[in-house]
N, C-alpha and C positions, 0 to 999 in steps of 0.2 A: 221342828227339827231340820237342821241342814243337812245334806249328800249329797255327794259328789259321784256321780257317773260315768265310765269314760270308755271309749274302746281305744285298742291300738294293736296295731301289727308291728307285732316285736320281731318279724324276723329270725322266727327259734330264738333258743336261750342260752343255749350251753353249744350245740351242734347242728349245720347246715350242712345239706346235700354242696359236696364239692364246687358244682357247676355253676350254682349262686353266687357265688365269689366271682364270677364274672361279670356281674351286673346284665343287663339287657343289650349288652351288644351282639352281637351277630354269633361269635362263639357260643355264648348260653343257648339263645335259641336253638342253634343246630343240634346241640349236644340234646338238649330238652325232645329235637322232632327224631333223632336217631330212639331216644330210648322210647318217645313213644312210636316207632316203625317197630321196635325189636320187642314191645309188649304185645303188641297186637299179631307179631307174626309165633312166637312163643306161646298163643291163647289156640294159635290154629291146632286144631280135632288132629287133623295129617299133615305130617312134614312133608313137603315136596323136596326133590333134591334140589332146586331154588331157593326153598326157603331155609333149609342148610347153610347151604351157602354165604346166604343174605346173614345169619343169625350170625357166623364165625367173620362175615366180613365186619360186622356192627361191632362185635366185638373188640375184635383186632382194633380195630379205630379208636377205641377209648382205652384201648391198654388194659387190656385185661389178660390173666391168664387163670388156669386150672389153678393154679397154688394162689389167689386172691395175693399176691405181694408184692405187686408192682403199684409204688407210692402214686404215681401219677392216674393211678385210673379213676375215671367218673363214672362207668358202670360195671357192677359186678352183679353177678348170678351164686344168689343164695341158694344153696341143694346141701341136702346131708352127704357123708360118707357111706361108699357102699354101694349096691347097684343102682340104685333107685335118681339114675343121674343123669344129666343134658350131655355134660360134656366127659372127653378122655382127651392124655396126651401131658406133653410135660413143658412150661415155658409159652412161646407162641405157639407152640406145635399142636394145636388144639382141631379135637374138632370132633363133631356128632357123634355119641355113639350111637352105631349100625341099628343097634338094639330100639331106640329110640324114634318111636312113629308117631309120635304125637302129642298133645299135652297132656293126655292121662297115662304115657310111658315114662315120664321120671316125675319127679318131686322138688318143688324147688317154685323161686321167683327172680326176677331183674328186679335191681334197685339202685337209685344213686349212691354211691359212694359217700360216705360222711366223713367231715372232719371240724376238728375243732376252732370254735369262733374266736377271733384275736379276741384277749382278756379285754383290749380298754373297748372293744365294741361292747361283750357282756356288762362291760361300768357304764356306757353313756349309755345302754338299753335301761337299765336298772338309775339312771341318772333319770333320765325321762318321766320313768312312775312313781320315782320317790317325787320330783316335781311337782306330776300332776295329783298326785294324794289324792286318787279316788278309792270313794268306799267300795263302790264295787265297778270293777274293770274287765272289761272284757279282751282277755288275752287272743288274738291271732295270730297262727303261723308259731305254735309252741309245740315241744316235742310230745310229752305226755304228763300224767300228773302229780310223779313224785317230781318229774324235772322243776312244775312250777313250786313242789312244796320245797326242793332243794335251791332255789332260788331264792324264793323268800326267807328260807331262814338262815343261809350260806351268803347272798348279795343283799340283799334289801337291807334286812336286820345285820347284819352281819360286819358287811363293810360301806354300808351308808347312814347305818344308824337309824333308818327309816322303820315306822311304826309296820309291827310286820304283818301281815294280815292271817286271822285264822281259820281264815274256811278258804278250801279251793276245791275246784273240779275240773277235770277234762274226760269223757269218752272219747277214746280213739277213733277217729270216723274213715272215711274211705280213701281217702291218701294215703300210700302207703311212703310216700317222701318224709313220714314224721311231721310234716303243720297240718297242726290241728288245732281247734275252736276248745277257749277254755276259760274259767273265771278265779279271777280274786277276787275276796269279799271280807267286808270285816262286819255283813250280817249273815244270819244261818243261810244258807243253802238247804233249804227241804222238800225239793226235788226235783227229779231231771228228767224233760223225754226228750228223746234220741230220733232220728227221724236218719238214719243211715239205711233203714231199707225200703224207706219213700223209693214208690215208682208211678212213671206215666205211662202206657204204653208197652211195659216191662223195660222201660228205658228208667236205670236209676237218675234220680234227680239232682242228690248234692255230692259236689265234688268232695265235699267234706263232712258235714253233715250241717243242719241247723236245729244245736242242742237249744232245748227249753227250759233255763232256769228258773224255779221256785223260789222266792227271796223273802225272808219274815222281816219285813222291817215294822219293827215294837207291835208286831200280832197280823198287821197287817203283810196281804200275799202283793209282791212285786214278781211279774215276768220280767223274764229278759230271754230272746228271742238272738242268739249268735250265728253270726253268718261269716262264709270264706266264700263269694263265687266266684265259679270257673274263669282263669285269666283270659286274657284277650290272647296271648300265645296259641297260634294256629285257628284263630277263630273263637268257638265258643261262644257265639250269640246265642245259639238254637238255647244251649243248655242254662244260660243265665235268662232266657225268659222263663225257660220250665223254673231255675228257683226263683224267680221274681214272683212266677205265680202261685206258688206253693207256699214262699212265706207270707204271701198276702194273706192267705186261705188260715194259713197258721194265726196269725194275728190274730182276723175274724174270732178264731175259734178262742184264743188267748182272752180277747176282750168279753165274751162271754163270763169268763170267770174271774176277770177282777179290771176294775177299769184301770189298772195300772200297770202299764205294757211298754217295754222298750224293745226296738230291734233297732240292731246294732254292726259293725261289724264293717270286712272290707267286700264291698260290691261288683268290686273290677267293672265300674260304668259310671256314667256321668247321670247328670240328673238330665231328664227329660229321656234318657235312652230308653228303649222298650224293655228292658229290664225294670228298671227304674219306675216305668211309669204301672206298674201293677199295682206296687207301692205305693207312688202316689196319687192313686185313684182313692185309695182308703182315707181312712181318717188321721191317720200319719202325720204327724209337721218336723220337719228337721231341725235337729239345734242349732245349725248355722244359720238359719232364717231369724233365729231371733233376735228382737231386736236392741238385744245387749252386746252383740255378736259386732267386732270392728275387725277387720284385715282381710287379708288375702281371700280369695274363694278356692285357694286347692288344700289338698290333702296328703297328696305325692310330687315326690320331685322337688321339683320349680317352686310349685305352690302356687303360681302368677294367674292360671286361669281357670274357668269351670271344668278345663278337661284336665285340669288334673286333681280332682276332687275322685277321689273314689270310695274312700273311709265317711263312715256314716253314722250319725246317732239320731235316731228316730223316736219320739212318744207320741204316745195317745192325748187326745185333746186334752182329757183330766189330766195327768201328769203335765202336759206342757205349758198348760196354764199355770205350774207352779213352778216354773224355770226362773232361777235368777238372771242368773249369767254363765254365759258358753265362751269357753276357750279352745283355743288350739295349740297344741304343742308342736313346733316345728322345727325346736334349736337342737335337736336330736339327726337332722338330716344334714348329710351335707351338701348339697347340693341346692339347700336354701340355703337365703342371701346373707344370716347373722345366725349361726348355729352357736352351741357351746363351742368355748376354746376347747375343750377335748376332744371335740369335732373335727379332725384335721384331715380328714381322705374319705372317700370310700368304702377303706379297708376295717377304718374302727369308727364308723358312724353307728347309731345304735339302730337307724331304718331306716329308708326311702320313703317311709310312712312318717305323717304327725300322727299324735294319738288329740284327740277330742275329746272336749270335757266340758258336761254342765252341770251346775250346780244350782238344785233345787230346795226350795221350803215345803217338806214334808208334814 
């Protein structure tokens, strides 16, 4: 029996945090290190009249106000109605209430701002995986799991005409940005572990989580092992070796219960990095190693070199010895060098991500 296995970072499906829409330039990132300054200072036990301050200065900066209505903001502070609240005031005129000592004195979180993805990005996202027709896909960077069932049965089937697949899953995991690690499948999914409250140290481990799927393909159990780690934005080595080491550990345990184990997913690291290399201590082989596998060696961007590879499809010895052929999907981006003709900007590319794909004799 042939399948087709693929990861890809879709880049959400329907709706992205505002600030994304800026790509990686210098704007993103600020916006990215301001809301994490004003998570971290929002977490503190006791306000300081500093950190006041700090909280309504951070604010003011991305346009926010008490009535959430100002079109242009990229963060805003979720709190109910009523007393149980951060802020008072009307317009800009905002600022602490008095009452408010802490983070167990009101109720509420920061979050980015969401808005809707330009439609022909949602097409050439959905253009991408009707392409690569895998059986089972490993969605990253997706909002949650009616979004992927609404997807499929609203774009996929809908308006590509693409076979639509009938099992999906995603657990919510520790982003609260909405991407999160998720799967299409057209075998059963019969079961999931979750590993969102994995810790080292009391230090959580994944940024997102790395869900373990259960996959019956004709009686037989397939893992799949999904991964998002921590971006290279401010750092984040420390914590992408804690998940490098963890999914290792996971696999181990994986390959215990069926020799047929895939991890998958975006790694935010190149091969050989110390992330990386926990992974490839094990018995792991990548599918761009193999040697059916012709083009480029990246994953993101450019595509042109090994540092831009960060997207990963990994199996076990048994599985990879029955790999036909591995492809790469890359005409989804635009900033490689022959994308689709509906690839024309930026603004409606479907990812800065290829998705990867092998296809195996089961």
């Amino acid at each position: 029996m042939s399948i087709r296995i693929a990861t890809f970072n879709c880049e959400n499906l329907f709706r992205r945090p505002i600030v994304f829409s800026a790509g990686n330039d210098p704007v993103h990132h600020a916006v990215l290190e301001d809301f994490r300054k004003l998570v971290e200072i929002l977490d503190h036990p006791t306000y300081t009249a500093d950190d006041k301050t700090k909280i309504i200065e951070l604010l003011k900066k991305h346009s926010i106000d008490v009535s959430q209505e100002i079109s242009t903001q990229t963060i805003l502070v979720n709190e109910p109605r009523g007393q149980a609240r951060l802020l008072k005031g009307e317009g800009r005129n905002i600022e602490v209430r008095a009452e408010v000592t802490g983070r167990s004195a009101w109720v509420g979180w920061a979050e980015l701002a969401k808005g809707d993805l330009n439609w022909d990005a949602v097409k050439n996202t959905a253009r991408v995986i009707a392409e690569v027709n895998a059986d089972i896909l490993l969605t990253v960077e997706v909002e949650d799991r009616l979004t992927l069932h609404r997807f499929n049965k609203q774009v996929l089937a809908g308006q590509f005409d693409a076979e639509p697949y009938p099992f999906n899953m995603l657990i919510d995991g520790n982003d609260i940005r909405g991407i999160d690690v998720g799967l299409f499948s057209r075998h059963p999914i019969t079961s999931v572990r979750s590993h969102i409250f994995d810790k080292k140290d009391s230090r959580e481990i994944f940024s997102r989580d790395c869900p373990e799927f259960e996959i019956d393909i004709d009686g037989e159990p397939l893992w799949l092992l999904g991964n998002h780690f921590k971006s290279k934005l401010g750092g984040g080595a420390d914590k992408r070796k804690l998940q490098g080491e963890r999914v290792a550990q996971l696999y181990r345990a994986a390959l215990e219960r069926s020799a047929h184990v895939v991890v998958a997913g975006d790694l935010n690291d190149t091969p050989g990095s110390p992330p990386l290399a926990f992974l490839e201590a094990t018995s792991l082989k990548d599918a761009m190693t193999h040697d059916s596998y012709e083009g480029p060696p990246g994953t993101h961007g450019k595509c042109t070199s090994r540092n831009d590879k960060i997207d990963y499809l990994m199996f076990s010895p048994q599985l990879f010895a029955k790999v036909d052929t591995v492809e790469v999907e890359r005409r989804g981006i635009f900033e490689f060098g022959a994308p689709f003709d509906t690839v024309t900007g930026p603004g409606n590319q479907a990812s800065d991500h290829a998705a990867v794909v092998a296809e195996l004799d089961l």
